[in-house]
C-alpha positions in Angstrom: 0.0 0.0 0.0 1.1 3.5 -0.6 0.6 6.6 1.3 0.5 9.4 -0.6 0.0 12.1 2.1 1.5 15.2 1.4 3.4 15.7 5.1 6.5 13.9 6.1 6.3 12.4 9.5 7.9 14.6 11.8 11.4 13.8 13.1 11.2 13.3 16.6 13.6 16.0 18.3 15.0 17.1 21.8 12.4 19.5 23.7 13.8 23.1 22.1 14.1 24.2 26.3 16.6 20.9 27.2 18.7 20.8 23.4 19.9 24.5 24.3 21.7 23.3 27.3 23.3 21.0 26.0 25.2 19.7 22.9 23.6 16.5 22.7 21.7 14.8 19.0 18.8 17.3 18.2 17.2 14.8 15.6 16.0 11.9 17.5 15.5 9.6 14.6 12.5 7.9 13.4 11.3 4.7 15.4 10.3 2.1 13.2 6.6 2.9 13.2 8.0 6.4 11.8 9.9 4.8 9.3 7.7 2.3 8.4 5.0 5.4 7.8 7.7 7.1 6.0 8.7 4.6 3.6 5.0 3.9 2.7 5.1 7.6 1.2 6.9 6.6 -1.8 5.4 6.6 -5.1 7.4 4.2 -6.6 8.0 6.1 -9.5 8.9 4.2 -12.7 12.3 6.7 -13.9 13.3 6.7 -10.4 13.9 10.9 -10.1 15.2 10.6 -6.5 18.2 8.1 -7.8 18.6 10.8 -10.7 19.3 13.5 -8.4 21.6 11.7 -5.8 26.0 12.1 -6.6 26.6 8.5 -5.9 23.4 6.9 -7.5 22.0 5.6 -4.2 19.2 3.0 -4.7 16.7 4.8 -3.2 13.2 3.0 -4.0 15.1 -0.2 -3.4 15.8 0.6 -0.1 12.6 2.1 0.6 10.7 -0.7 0.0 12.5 -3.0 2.2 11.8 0.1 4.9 8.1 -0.2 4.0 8.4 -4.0 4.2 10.1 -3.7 8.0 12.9 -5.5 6.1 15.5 -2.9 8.0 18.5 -5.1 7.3 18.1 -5.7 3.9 17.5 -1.9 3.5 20.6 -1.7 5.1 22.9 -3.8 2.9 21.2 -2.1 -0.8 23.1 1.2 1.0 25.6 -0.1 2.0 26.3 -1.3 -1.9 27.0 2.7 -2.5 27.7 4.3 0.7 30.5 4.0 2.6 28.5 5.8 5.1 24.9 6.2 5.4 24.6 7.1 9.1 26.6 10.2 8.4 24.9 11.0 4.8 21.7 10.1 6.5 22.3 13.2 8.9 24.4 15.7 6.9 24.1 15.5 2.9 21.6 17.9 1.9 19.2 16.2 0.5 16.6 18.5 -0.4 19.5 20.2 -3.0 19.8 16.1 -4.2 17.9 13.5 -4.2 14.7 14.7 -2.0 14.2 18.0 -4.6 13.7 15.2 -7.5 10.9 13.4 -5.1 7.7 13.3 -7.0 6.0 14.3 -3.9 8.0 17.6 -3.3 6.0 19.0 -6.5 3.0 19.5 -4.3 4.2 19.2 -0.6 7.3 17.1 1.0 9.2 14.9 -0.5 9.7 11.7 1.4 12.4 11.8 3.7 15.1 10.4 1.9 17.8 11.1 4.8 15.6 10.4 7.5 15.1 6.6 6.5 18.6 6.2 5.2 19.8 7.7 8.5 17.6 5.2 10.3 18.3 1.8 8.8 22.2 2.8 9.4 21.6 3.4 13.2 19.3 0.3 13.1 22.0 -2.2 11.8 25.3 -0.4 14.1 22.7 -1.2 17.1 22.2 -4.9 16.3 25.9 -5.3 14.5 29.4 -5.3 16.4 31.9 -3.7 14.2 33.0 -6.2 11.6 35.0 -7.2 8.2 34.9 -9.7 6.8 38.6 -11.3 5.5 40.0 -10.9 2.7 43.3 -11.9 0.6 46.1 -10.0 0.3 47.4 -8.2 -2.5 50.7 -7.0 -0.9 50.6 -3.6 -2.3 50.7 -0.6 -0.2 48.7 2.7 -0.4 48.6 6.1 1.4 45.7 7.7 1.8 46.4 11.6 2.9 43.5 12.8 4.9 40.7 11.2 7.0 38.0 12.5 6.1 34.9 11.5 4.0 36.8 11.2 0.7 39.7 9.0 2.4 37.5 7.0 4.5 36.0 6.0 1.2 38.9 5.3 -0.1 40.9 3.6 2.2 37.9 1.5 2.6 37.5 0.2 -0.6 40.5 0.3 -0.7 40.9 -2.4 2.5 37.9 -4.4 1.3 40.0 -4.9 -2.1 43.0 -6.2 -0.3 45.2 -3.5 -0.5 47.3 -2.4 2.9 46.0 0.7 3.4 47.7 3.5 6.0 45.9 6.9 6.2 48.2 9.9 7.3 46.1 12.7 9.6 47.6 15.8 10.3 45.7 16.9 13.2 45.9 14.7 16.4 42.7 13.3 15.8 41.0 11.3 12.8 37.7 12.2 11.3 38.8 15.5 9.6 36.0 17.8 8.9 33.2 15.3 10.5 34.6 15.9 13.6 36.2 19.1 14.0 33.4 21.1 11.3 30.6 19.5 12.6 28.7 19.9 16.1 27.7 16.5 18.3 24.5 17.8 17.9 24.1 17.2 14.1 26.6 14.6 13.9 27.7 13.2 16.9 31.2 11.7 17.4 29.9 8.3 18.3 28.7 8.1 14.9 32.1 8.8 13.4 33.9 6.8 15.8 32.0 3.4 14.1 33.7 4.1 10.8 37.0 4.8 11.7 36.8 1.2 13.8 35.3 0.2 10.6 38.1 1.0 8.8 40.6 -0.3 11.6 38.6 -4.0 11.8 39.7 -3.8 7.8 43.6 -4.0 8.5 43.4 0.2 7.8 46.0 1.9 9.9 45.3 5.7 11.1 48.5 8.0 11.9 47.1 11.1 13.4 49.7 13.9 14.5 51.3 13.1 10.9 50.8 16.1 8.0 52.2 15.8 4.5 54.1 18.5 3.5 57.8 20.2 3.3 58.9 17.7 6.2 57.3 14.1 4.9 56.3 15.0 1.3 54.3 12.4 -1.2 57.6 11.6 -2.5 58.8 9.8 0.9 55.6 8.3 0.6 57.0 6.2 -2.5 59.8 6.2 -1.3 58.8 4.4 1.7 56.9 1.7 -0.3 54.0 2.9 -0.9 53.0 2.1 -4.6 49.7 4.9 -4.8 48.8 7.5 -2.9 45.5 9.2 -2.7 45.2 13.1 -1.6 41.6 14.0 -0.1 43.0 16.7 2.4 40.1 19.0 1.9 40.4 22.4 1.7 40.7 23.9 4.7 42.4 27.5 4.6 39.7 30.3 5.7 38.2 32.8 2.8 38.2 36.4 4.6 36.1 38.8 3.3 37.8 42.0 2.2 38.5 44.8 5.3 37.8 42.5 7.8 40.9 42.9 10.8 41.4 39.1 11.3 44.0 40.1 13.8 41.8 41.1 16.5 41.2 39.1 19.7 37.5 37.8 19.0 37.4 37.5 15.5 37.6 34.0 14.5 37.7 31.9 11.5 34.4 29.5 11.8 37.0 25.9 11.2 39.2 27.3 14.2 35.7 28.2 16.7 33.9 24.5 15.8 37.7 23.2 16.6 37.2 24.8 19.8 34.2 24.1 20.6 33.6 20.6 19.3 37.1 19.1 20.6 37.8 21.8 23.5 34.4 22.5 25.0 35.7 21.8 28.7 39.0 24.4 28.3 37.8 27.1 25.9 39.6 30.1 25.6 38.3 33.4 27.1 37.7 34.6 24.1 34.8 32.0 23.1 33.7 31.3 26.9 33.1 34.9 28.1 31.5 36.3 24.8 28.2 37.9 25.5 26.9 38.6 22.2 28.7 36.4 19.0 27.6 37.3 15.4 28.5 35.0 12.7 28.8 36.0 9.5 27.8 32.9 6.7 24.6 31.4 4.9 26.3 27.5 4.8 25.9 24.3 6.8 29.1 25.9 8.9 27.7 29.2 9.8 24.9 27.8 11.2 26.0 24.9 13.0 28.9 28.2 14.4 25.4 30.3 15.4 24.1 27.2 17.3 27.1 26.5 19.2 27.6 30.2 20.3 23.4 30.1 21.3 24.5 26.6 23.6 27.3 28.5 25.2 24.8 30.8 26.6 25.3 34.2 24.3 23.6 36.0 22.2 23.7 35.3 18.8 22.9 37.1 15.7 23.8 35.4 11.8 24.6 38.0 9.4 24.1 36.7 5.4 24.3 38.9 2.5 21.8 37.4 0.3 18.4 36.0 1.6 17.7 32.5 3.4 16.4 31.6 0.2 19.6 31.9 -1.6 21.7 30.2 1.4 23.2 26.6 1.2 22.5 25.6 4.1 20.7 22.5 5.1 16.7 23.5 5.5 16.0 21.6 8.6 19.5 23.3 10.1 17.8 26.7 9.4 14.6 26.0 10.6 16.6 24.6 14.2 18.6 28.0 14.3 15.1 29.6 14.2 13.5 27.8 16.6 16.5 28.1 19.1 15.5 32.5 18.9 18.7 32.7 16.8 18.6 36.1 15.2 19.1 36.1 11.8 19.8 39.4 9.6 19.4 38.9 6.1 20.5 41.3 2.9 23.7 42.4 6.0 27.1 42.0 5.1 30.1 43.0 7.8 32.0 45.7 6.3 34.5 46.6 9.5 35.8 44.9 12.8 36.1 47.9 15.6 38.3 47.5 18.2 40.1 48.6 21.2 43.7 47.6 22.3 43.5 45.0 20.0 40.5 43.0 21.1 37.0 43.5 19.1 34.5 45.6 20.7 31.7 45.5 17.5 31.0 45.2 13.6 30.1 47.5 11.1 27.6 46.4 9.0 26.2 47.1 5.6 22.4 47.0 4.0 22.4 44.8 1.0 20.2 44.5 -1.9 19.5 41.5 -4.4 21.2 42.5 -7.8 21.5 40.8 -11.2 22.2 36.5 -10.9 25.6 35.8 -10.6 27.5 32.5 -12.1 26.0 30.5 -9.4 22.8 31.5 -10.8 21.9 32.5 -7.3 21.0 36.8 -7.5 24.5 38.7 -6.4 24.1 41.2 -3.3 24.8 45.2 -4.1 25.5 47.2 -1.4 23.1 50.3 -0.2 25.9 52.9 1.5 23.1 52.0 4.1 25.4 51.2 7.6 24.8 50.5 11.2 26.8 49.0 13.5 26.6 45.8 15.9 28.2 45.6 19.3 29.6 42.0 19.8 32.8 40.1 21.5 33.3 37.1 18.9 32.9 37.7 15.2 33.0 34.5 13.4 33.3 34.6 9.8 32.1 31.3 8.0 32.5 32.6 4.4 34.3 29.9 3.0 37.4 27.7 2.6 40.0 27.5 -0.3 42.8 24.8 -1.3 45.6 23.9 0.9 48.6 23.7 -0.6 50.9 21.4 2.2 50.6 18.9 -0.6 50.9 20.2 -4.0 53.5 22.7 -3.2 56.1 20.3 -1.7 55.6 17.6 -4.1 56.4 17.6 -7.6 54.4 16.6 -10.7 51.0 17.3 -9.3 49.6 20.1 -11.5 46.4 22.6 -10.5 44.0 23.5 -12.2 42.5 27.3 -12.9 41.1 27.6 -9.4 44.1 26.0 -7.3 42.4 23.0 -6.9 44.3 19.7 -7.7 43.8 18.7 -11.8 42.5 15.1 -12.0 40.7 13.5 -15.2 37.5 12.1 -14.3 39.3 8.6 -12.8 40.4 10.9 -10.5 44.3 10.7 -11.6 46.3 13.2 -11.1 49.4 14.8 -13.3 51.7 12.6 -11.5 52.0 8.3 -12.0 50.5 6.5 -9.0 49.2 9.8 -7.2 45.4 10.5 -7.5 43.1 12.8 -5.5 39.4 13.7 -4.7 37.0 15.5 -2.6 37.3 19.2 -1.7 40.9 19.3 -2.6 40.3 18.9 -5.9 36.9 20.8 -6.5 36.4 22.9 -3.4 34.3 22.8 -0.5 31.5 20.5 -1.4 28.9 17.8 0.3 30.0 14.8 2.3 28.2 12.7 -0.3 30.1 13.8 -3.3 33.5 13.5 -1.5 32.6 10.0 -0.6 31.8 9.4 -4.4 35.3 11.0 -5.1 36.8 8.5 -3.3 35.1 5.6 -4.0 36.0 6.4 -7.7 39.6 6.8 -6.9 39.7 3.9 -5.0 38.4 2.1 -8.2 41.2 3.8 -10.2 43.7 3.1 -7.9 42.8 -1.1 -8.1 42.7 -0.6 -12.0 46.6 0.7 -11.8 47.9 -1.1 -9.4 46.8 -4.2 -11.1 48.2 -3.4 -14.4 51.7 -2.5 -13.2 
């Protein structure tokens, strides 16, 4: 039977009083009367739209069936044929921009929640399943992966599954990259994470954390040391600073640097984050709001700035409907034109009134300033405008060629310019979703089998 209402069920969430004091799991997740309901939405539509629209070609009415069938496990095991990791997907991809804005239903109300039930028959099978591989034979050949988060998880992974001996390097002291330090416990929590790094480790993958490629260990000591491929998915991680900004000031932060706080320091903070009575974050993405949110949970007062309207931002729709409901305030058409200070620490923001112009190449409409300015007292200015390329990699390695933007240049195998050195994710095309990373890698983890095993 279908159920063609027009409503998704509701995602059962944290009472919006007890979430604020804490920074535990907003979304709940579905029960499996929820999900059962949920499932039961589905049209079944012959071209399959919602497949169309997803970057890894998820089998989405396959999997939904089983859901509507209570068959969790099996709905379990059709992701798991192209996701490396549906529990995190199910809670961070956004899938109304995806796979949910193709949903037949979304013409006239909802689409069927796409994440929700993938989300849910990943937590059902981690809470009935220890942490397993299964074995496999040995190909002798070593690979690096550079970077742990979702492209080289992917990678490595397959990878591991293949046979290869696979050895990520981390730079930071911890492995997880971006899910982890980018992204608050309560959208992703670290649990979650932690089951698909021991994933990786029950596959014979080795993590070195505290261990950055660059002038020091460089991809060529990587060959050098035995390693016959090596896959770059280091992200891309340097801040984007909007012109006139003073980054210098005490209180102005950098939104990667804050969530690093805050997500991996929240018992030691420094002054600067804990004593902040008023924090204004400047950003329409996933990562200025889940910066907004955390300030709100340390108990200030928190305003998001964004230049165009919330119907131009990229962030996740749910995520801006949770910073609403938390009496976040939220200034559209307002860009930050000035950081005040006083000996050195910031004291406020000037601001400017913006207006919707012409589309730009995004095809989203580009903001124009008014000359209209006022002026926002504040202690932490976070500024989640965007990331660009690293360049630890590239620049102390040779043979790896960029392309216009400073991205790496791969062909669409994901090789790079150099033999034996491919690369994927947000080092090669910018800051994207977890979901196309973990495509990225799974297709350089294909690539990287297909050259090994002709050498």
């Amino acid at each position: 039977m279908i159920n063609n209402v027009r409503e998704r069920n509701a995602m059962p969430e944290q009472d919006i009083n007890v979430r604020l004091t804490n920074f535990d799991e907003v979304a709940l997740g579905y029960t499996e009367a929820d999900a059962i309901r949920e499932a039961m939405r589905c049209l079944k539509c012959r071209k399959k739209p919602c497949t169309m629209g997803c970057p890894i070609g998820q089998q989405i009415p396959e999997f939904i069936a089983k859901v509507a069938e209570g068959d969790f496990e099996a709905a379990y095991q059709i992701t798991a044929v192209k996701s490396s990791m549906p529990s995190i997907c199910g809670r961070v991809c956004p899938q109304e921009q995806q796979c949910e804005k193709n949903c037949a239903h979304a013409l006239k109300g909802e689409a069927v929640g796409i994440g929700r039930l993938e989300r849910f028959v990943a937590d059902w099978h981690a809470a009935r399943n220890p942490v397993s591989a299964p074995e496999v034979e040995k190909k002798g050949k070593k690979v690096a992966v550079i970077g742990s988060g979702p492209a080289g998880i992917a990678c490595a992974g397959d990878l591991a599954a293949m046979g290869y001996d696979v050895t990520i390097f981390e730079k930071l002291s911890y492995a997880g990259g971006i899910l982890v330090y980018g992204i608050p416990q309560f959208v992703l929590p670290n649990s979650v994470v932690d089951r698909e790094l021991e994933t990786l480790k029950a596959r014979g993958v080795e993590i070195v954390t505290s261990a950055p490629i660059d002038k020091n260990k460089s991809i060529d000591a990587l060959f050098a040391e035995g390693f016959e491929a090596v896959f770059v998915g280091n992200g891309a991680d340097v801040p984007q600073t909007p012109r006139g900004l003073d980054t210098s000031l005490e209180g102005v932060w950098s939104a990667n640097d804050y969530l690093t706080e805050v997500n991996l320091n929240t018992d030691n903070l420094p002054a600067s984050i804990k004593d902040a009575q008023r924090v204004l974050v400047v950003g329409g993405g996933n990562v200025a709001v889940d910066a907004v949110r955390c300030a709100k949970r340390l108990g200030a007062e928190t305003i998001m700035v964004y230049r165009r309207t919330l119907a131009e931002a990229p962030a996740r729709r749910d995520e801006i409907e949770h910073t609403r409901s938390e009496s976040i305030e939220i200034k559209e058409l307002t860009n930050p034109v000035e950081c005040i200070g006083e000996n050195g620490v910031l004291t406020a923001v000037k601001l400017e009134k913006m207006t919707l112009g012409e589309p730009d190449a995004s095809g989203r409409r580009s903001p124009v300033g008014t000359g209209e300015y006022f002026t926002v007292e504040c202690q932490n200015l976070v500024i989640a405008t965007g990331t660009s390329y690293s360049e630890d990699v590239v620049d102390t390695t040779t043979g790896i060629d960029k392309d216009k933007w400073g991205g790496i240049a791969v062909d669409d195998d994901c090789k790079t310019s150099r033999p034996g050195v491919f690369a994927g994710g947000d080092a090669v095309t910018g800051p994207q979703t977890v979901v196309k990373a973990m495509g990225a890698g799974k297709r350089a983890a294909v690539s990287i089998d297909a050259y090994l095993s002709a050498k």
